[in-house]
N, CA, C and O of each residue as an XYZ file, in Angstrom:
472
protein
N    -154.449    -26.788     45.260
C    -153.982    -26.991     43.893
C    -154.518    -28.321     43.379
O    -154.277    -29.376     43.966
N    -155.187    -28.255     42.366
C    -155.610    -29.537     41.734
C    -155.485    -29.720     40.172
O    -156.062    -28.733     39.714
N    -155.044    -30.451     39.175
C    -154.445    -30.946     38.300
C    -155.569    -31.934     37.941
O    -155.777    -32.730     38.857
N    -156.181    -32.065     37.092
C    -156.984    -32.842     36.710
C    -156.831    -33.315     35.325
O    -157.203    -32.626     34.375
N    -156.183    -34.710     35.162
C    -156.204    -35.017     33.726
C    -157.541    -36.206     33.094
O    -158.205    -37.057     33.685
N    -157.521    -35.930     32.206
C    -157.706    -37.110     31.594
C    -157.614    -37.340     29.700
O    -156.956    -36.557     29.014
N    -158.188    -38.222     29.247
C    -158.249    -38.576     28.252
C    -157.447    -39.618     27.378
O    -157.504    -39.903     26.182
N    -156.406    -40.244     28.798
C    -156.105    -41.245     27.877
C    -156.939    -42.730     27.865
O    -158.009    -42.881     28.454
N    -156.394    -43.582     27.247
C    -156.998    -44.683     26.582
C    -156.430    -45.789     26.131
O    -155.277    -45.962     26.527
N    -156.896    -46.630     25.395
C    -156.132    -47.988     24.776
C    -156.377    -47.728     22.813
O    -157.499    -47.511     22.355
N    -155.337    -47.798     22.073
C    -155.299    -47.259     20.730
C    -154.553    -48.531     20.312
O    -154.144    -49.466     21.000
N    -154.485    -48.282     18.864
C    -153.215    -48.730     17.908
C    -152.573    -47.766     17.675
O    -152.745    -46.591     17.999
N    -151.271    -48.596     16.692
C    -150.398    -48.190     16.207
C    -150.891    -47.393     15.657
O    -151.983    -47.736     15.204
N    -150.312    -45.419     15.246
C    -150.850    -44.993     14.166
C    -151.416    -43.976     14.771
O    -151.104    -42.786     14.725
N    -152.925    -44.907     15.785
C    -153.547    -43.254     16.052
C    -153.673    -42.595     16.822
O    -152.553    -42.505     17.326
N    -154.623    -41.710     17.580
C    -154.250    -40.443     17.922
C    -154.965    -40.510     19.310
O    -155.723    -41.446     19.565
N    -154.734    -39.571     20.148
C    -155.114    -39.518     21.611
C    -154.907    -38.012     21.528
O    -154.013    -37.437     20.907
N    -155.986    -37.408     22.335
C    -155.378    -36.397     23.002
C    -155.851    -36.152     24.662
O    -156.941    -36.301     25.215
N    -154.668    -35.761     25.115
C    -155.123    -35.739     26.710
C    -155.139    -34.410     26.716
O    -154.691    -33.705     25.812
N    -156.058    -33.728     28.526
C    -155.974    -32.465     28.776
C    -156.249    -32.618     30.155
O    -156.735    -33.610     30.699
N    -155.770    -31.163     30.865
C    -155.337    -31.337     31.914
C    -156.069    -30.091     32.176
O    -155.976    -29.078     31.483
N    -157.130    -30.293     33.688
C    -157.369    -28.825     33.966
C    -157.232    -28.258     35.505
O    -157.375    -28.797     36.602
N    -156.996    -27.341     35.216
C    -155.710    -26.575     36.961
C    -156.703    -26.147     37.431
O    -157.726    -25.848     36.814
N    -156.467    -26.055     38.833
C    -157.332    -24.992     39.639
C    -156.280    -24.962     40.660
O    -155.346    -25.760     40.738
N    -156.574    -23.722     41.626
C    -155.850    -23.064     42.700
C    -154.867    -22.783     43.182
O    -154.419    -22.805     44.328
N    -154.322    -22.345     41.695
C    -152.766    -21.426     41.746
C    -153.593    -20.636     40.231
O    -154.627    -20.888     39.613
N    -152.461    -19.560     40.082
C    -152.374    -18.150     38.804
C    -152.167    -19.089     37.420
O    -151.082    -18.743     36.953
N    -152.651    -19.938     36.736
C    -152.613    -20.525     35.759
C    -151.664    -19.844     34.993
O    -150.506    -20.258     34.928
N    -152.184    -18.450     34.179
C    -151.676    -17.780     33.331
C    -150.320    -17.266     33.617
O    -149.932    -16.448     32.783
N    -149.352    -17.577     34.747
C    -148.403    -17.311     35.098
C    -147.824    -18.720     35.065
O    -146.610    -18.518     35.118
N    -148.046    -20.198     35.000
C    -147.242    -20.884     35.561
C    -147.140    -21.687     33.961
O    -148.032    -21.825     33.124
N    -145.829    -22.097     33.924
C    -145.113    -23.389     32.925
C    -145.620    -24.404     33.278
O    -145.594    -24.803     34.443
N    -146.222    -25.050     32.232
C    -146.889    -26.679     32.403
C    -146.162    -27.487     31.460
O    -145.680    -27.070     30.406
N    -146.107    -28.761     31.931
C    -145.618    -29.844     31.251
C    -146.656    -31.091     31.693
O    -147.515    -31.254     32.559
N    -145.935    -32.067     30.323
C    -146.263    -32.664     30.466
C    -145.246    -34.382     30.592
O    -144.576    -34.472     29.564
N    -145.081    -35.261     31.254
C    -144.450    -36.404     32.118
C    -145.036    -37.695     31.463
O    -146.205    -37.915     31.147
N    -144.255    -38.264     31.373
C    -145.052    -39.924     30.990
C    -143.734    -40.958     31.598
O    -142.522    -40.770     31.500
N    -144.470    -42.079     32.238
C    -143.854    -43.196     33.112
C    -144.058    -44.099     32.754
O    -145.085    -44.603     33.208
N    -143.057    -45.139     31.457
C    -143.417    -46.592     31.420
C    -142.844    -47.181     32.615
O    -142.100    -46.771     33.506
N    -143.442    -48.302     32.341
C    -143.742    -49.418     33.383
C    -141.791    -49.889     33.659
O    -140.962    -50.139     32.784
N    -141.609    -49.863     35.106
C    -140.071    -49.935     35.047
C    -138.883    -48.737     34.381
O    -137.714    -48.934     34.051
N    -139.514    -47.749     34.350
C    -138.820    -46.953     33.634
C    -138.900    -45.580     34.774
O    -139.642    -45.454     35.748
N    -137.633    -44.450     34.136
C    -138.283    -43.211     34.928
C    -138.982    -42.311     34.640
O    -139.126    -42.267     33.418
N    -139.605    -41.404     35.252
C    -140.588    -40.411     34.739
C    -139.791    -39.660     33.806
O    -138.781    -39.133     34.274
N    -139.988    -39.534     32.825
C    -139.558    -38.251     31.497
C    -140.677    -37.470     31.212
O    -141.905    -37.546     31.252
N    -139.641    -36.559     30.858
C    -140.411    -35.140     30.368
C    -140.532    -35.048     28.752
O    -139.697    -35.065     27.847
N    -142.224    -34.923     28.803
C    -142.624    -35.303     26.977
C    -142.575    -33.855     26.190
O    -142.204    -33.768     25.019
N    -142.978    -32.782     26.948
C    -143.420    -31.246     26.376
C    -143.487    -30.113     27.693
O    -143.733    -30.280     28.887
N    -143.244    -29.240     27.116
C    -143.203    -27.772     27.992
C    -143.822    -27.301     27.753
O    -143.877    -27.400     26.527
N    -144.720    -26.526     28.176
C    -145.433    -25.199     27.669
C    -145.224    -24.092     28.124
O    -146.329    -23.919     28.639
N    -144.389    -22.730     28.459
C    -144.366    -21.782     28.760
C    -145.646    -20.839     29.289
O    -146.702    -20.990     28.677
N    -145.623    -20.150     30.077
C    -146.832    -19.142     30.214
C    -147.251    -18.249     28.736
O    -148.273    -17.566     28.672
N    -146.370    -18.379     27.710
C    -147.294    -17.147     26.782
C    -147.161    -18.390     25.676
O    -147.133    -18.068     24.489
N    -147.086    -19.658     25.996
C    -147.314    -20.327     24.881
C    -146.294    -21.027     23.979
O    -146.623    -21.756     23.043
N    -144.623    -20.665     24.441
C    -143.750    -21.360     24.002
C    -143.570    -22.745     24.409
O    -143.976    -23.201     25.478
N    -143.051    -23.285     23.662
C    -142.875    -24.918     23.880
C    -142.054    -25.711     23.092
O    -141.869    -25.514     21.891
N    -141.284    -27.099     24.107
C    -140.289    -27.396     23.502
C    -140.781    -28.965     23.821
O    -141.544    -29.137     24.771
N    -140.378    -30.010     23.089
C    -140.652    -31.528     23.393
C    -139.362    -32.077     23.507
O    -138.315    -31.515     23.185
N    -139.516    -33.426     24.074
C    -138.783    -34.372     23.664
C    -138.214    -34.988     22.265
O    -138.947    -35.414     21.372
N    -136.886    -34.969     22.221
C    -136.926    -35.558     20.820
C    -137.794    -36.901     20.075
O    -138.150    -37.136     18.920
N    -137.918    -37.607     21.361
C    -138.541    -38.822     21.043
C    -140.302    -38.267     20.316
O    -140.728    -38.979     19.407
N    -140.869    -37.489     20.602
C    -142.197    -36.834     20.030
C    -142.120    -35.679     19.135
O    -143.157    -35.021     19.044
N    -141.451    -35.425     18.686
C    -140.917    -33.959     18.066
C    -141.549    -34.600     16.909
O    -141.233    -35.744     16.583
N    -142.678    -33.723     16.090
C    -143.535    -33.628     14.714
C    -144.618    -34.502     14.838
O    -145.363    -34.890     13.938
N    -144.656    -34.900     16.545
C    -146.126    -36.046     16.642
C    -146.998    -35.944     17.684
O    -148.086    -36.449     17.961
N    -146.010    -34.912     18.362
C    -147.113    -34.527     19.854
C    -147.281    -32.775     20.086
O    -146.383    -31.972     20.338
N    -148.083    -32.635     19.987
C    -148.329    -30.889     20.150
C    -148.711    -30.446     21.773
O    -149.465    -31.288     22.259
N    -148.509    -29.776     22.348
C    -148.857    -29.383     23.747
C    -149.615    -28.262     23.390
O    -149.517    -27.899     22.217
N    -150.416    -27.576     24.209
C    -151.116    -26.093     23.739
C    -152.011    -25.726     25.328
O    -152.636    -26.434     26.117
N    -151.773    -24.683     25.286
C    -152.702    -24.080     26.517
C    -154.128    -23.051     26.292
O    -154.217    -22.333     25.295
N    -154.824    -23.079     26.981
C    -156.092    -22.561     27.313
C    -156.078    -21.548     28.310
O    -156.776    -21.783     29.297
N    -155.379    -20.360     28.285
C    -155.289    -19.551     30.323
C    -156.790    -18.784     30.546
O    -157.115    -17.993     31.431
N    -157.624    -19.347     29.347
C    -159.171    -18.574     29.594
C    -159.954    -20.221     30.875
O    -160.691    -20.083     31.850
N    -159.441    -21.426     30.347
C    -159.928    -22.066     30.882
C    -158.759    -23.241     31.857
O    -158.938    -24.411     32.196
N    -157.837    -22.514     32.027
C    -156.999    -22.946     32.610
C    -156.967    -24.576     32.349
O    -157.200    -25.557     33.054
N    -156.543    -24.359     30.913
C    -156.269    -26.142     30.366
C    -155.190    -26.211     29.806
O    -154.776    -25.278     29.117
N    -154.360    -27.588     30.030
C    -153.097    -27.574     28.706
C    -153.402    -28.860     28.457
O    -153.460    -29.576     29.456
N    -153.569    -29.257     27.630
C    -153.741    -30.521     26.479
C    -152.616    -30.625     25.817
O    -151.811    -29.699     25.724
N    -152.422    -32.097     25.151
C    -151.639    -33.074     24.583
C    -151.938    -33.539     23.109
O    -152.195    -34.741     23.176
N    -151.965    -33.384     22.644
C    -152.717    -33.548     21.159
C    -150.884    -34.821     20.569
O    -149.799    -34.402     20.165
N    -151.359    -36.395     20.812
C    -150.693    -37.137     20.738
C    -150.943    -37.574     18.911
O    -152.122    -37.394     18.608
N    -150.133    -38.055     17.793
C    -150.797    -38.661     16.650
C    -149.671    -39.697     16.354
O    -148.660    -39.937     17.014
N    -150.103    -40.239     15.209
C    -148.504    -41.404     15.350
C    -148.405    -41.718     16.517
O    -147.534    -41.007     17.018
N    -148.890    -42.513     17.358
C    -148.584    -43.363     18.102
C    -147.777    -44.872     18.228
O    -148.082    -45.883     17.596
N    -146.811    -44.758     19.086
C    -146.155    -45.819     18.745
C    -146.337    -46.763     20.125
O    -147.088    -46.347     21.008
N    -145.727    -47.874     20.269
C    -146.076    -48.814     21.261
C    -145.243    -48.144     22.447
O    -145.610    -48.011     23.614
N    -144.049    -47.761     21.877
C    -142.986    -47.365     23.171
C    -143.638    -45.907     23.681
O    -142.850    -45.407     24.484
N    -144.887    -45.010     23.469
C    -145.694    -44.182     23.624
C    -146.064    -44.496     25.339
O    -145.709    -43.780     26.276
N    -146.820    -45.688     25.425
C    -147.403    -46.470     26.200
C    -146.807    -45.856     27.207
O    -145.653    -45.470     27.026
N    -147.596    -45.576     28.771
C    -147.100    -44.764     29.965
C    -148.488    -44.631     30.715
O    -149.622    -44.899     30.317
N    -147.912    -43.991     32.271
C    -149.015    -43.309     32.619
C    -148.321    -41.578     32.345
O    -147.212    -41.218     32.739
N    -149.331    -40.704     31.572
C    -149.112    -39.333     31.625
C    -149.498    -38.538     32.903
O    -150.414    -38.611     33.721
N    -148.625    -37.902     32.761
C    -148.867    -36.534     34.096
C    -148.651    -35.581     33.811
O    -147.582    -35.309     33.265
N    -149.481    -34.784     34.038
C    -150.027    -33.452     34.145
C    -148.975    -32.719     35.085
O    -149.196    -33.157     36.214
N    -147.851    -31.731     35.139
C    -147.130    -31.135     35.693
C    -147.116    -29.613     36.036
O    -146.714    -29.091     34.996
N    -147.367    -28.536     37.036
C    -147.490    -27.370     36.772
C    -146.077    -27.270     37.787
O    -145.815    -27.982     38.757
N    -145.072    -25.847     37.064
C    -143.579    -26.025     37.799
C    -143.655    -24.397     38.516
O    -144.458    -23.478     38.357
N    -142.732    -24.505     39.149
C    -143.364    -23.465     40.738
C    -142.668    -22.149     39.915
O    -141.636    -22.334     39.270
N    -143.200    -21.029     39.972
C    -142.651    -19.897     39.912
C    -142.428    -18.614     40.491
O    -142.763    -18.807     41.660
N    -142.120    -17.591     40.412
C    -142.193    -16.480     41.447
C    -143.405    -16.089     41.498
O    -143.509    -15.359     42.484
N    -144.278    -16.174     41.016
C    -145.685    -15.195     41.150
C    -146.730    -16.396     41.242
O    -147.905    -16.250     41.576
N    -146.228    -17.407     40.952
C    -146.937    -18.514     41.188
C    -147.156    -19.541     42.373
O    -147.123    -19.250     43.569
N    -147.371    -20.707     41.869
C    -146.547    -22.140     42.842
C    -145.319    -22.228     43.820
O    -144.242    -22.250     43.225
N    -145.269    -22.266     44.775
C    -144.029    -22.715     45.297
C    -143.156    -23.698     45.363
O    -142.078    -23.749     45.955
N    -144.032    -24.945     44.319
C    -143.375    -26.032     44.618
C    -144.215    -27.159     43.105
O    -145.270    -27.105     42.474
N    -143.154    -27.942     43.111
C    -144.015    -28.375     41.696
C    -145.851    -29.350     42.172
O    -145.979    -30.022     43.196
N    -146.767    -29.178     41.328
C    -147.399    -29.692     41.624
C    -147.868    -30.897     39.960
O    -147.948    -30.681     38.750
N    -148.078    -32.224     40.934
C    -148.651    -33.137     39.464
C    -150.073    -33.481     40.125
O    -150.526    -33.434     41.269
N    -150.672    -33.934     38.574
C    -152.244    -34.911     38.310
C    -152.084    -36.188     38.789
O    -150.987    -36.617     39.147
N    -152.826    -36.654     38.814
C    -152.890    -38.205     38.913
C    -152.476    -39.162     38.105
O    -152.193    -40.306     38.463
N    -152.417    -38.661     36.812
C    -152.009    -39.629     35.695
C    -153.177    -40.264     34.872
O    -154.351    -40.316     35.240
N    -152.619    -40.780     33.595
C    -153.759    -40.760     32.937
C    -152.988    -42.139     31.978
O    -151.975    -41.883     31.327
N    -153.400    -43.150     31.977
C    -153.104    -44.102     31.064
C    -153.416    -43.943     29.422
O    -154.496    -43.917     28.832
N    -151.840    -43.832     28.845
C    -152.045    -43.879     27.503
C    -151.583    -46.053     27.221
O    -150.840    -46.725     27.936
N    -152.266    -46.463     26.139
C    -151.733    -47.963     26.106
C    -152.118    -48.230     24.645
O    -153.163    -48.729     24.227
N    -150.691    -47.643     23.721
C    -150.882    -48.453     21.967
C    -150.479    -49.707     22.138
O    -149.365    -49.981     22.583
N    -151.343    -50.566     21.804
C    -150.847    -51.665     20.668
C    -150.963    -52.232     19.286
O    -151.765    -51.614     18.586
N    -150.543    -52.953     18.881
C    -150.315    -53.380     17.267
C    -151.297    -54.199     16.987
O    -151.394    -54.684     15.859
């Protein structure tokens, strides 16, 4: 199982990032992906869900500024971040969560540094 993210970066206030994440060696099109972000001293939270047929729910803290979306042709789920704010700032992770036809167990990416400042 491998989780491969990237695309984050160093921004301002305001603009936009998008990260993406690409799976290999589990049933993609069967498994729920999320996505995780860890400030510094803080605990890992959960930013977005993505369901297998494409449903999805966020955090209130990103709700009308972060979009999640999947790819099961290319086994990708991306982050499409805008309005960025400083408290944004994290390392992101890439999350795929275990299911019956799937995973047995959760698997994460490596992480991917998002870093707004003003």
């Amino acid at each position: 199982v491998q989780l491969q993210a990237s695309g984050g970066g160093s921004v301002q206030i305001g603009e936009s990032l998008r990260l993406s994440c690409r799976a290999s060696g589990f049933d993609f099109r069967v498994t729920n992906m999320a996505w995780y972000r860890q400030a510094s001293g803080k605990q890992r939270e959960l930013v977005a869900r993505i369901n297998n047929v494409g449903g999805s729910t966020y955090a209130d803290s990103v709700k009308g500024r972060f979009t999640v979306s999947r790819d099961n042709l290319r086994n990708t789920v991306s982050l499409q971040m805008n309005s960025l704010k400083l408290e944004d700032t994290a390392v992101y992770y890439c999350n795929a969560e275990p299911s019956p036809f799937g995973l047995s167990q959760s698997s994460w990416g490596q992480g991917t540094q998002v870093t707004v400042s003003s």
